[in-house]
C-alpha positions in Angstrom: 2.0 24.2 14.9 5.3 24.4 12.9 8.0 22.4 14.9 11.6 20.9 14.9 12.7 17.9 16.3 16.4 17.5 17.2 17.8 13.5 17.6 20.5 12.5 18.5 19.8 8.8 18.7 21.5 6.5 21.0 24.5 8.5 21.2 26.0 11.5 23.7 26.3 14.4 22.0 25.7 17.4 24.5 26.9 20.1 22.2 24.0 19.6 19.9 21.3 19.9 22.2 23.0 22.6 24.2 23.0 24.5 20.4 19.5 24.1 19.6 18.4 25.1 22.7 20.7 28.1 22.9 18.7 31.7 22.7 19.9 32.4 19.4 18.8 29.1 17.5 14.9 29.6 19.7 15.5 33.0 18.0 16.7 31.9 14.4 13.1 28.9 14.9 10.8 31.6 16.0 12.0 33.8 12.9 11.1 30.9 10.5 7.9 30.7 12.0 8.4 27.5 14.7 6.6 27.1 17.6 7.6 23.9 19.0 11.3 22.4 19.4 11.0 18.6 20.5 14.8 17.3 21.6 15.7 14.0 22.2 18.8 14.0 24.1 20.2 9.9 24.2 22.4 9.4 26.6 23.2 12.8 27.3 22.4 15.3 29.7 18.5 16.7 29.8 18.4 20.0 29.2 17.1 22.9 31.3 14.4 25.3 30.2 15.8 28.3 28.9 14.3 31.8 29.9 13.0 33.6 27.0 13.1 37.5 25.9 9.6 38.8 27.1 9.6 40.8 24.3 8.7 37.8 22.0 6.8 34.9 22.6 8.5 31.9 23.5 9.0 28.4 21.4 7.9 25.5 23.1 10.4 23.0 24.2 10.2 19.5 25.3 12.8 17.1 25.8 13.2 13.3 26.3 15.8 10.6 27.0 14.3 8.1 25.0 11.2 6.3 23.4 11.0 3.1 21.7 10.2 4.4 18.4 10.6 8.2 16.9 8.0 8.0 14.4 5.5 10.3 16.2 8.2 13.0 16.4 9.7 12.3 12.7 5.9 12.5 11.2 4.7 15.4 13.2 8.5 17.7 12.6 8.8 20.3 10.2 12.7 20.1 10.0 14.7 17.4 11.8 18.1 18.0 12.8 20.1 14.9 13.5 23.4 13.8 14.5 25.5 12.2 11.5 24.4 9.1 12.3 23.3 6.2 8.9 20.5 4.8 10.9 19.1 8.6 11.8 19.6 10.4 8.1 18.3 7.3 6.7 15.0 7.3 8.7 14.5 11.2 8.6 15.2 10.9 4.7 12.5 7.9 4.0 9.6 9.8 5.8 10.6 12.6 3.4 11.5 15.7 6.0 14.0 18.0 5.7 17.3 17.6 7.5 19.9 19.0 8.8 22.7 16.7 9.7 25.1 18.3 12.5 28.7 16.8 12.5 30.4 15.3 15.7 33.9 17.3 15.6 35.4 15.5 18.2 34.7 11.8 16.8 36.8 11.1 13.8 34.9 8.7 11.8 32.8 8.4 8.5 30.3 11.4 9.5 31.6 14.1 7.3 31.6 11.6 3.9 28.4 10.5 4.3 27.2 14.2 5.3 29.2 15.7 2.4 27.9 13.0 -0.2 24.3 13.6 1.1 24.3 16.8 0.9 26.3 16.6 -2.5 22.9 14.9 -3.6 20.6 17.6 -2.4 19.5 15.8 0.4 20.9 17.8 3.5 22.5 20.2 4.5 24.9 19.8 7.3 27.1 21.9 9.6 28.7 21.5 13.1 27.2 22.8 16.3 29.4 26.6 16.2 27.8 27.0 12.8 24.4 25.5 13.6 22.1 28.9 14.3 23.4 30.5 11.3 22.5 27.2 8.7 19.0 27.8 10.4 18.7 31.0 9.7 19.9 30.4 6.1 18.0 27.6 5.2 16.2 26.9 1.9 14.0 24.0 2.8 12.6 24.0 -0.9 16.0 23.0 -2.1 16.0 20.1 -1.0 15.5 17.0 -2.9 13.6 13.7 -2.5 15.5 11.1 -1.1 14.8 7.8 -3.9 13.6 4.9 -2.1 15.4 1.6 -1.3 15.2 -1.3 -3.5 15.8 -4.2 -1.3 14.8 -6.6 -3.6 17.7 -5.7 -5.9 19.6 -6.6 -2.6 18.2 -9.7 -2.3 19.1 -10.8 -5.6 22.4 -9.7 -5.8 22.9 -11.6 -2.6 21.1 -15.0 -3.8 23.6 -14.8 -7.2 26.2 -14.5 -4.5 25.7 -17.5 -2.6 24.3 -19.2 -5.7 20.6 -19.1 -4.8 19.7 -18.4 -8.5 
């Protein structure tokens, strides 16, 4: 079953879950060929079932507050869409899904650069919640490109020259 999982971490962020619930994004998933939408709505509101057109059958929803760990939902989604937060794009990136990162407008802080430089290296693409449903339904998901993996021990190093480990 082709699915979508939609995070928004810790965080509030109503507008995002209220836009991939809306009719037209269930429409723009069930055009792609998505049959399950899995939200994760933080500390914001739980969303309501939507109704769905009779005329075509529905996508599942399910929604959840929180769990202690996302990895189920990261391994088993198709596409994630995420808040702009480092901790979320990181995670989704490193289990090698495609992502969509969806931009807070009404915070002003570092989620546009680090959207824009991600997506700059082929990682993302992002959008804000008005221009969600129509990134969906434009979406090349071959396009995107590998995230590389970390190399923490070139951390470690660089930190034990610092404090003169080495």
């Amino acid at each position: 079953m082709k699915s979508m999982f939609v995070t928004v971490s810790t965080t509030s962020f109503d507008e995002l879950i209220t836009a991939a619930r809306s009719p037209s994004a269930l429409q723009a998933l069930q055009s792609r060929g998505y049959q399950k939408l899995v939200l994760q709505a933080g500390r914001g509101s739980l969303p309501q079932p939507q109704p769905q057109p009779s005329s075509s059958p529905a996508v599942a929803v399910e929604a959840f507050r929180f769990k202690d760990s996302l990895a189920e939902e990261l391994q088993s989604a198709d596409l994630v869409i995420s808040h702009t937060g480092a901790g979320s794009c990181l995670e989704t990136l490193e289990n090698g899904k495609p992502l969509i990162v969806v931009i807070n407008d009404k915070l002003m802080n570092h989620q546009l650069e680090l959207a824009k430089q991600l997506h700059r290296d082929g990682c993302v693409l992002y959008c804000n919640c008005s221009t969600l449903v129509e990134t969906m339904q434009s979406m090349n998901l071959s396009a995107f490109k590998p995230f590389p993996p970390g190399q923490p021990e070139k951390f470690a190093s660089f930190l034990n020259k610092v404090l003169g480990l080495q």
